[in-house]
Legacy VTK file of the C-alpha trace (Angstrom):
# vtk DataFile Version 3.0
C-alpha trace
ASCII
DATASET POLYDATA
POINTS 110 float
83.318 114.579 58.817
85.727 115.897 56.465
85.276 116.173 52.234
87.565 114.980 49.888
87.561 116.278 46.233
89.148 115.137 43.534
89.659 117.534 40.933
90.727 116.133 37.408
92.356 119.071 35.208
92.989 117.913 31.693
94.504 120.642 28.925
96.374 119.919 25.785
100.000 120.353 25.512
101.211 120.075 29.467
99.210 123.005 29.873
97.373 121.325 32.720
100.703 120.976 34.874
101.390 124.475 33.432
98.413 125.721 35.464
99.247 123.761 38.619
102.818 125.706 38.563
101.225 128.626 38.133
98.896 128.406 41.386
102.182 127.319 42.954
104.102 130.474 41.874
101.627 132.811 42.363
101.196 132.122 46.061
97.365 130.694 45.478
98.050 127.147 46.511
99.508 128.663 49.613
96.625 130.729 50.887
94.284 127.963 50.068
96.040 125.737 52.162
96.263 127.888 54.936
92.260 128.755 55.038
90.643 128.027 57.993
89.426 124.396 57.608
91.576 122.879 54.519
93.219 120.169 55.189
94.831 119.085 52.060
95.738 120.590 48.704
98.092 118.806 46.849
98.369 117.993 42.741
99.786 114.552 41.721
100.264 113.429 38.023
98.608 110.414 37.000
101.922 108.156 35.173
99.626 106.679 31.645
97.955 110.539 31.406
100.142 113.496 30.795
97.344 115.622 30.059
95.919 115.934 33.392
96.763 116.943 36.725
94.569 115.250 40.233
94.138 117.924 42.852
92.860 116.295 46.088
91.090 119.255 48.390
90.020 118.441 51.345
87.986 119.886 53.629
86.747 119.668 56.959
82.879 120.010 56.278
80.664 121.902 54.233
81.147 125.641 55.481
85.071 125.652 54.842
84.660 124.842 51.191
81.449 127.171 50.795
83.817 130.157 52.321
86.350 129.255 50.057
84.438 129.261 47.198
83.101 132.561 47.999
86.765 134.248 48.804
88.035 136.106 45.897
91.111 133.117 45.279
88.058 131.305 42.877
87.850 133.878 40.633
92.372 133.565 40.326
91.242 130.041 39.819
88.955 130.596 37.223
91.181 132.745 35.535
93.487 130.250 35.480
91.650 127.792 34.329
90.562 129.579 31.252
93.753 130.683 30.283
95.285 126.947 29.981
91.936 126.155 28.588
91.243 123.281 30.971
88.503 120.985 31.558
87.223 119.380 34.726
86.232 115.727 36.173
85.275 116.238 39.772
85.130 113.296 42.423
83.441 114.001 45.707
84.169 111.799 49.087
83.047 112.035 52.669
85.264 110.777 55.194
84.643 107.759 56.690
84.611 108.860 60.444
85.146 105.310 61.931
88.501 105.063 60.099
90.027 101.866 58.528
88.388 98.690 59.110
89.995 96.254 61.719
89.794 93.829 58.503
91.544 96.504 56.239
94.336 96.938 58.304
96.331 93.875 57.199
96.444 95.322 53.943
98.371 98.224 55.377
102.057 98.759 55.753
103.049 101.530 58.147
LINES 1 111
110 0 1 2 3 4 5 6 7 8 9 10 11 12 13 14 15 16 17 18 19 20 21 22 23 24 25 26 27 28 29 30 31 32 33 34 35 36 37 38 39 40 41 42 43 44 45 46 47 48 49 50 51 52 53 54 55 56 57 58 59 60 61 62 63 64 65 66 67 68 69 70 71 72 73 74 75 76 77 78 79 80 81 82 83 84 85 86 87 88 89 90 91 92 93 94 95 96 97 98 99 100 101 102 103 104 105 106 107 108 109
């Protein structure tokens, strides 16, 4: 079952999509995404909020994010997050592992 977080970064003065360049250039985003067991890392930027930046991480279960947060990329992160002086809203979500609902599906265009 994989885990989906949603990571809200919020910083004055664009400095949240500052940091989100930053992991870009520096290669972080990168070697996160190609950890064993990631499956996404992507940052979007919400249209009516140009303070803040969404990451959505996910994950396939609990041990790929716990040996990610103990690999020494968290403490680049943290770094990083300090020096654009951001704060955090986290979301968590666990995958549903039946998919989308037959009755959901009309909703979707493909």
């Amino acid at each position: 079952m994989a885990i989906t977080i949603n990571i809200y970064y919020t910083g004055k003065e664009g400095n949240a999509l500052k940091f989100a360049k930053e992991m870009m250039s520096k290669g972080v985003v990168e070697r996160i995404r190609s950890a064993e067991g990631n499956l996404k890392y992507e940052y979007f930027a919400p249209l009516e909020d140009k303070t803040t930046i969404l990451l959505i991480d996910s994950w396939t279960d609990q041990a790929a994010i716990d040996r990610h947060h103990a690999s020494s990329m968290m403490q680049e992160i943290k770094d990083l997050r300090e020096k654009y002086d951001l704060t955090m809203k986290v979301e968590r979500y666990m995958s549903d592992q039946d998919g989308v609902p037959e009755s959901d599906q009309k909703f979707i265009r493909e």
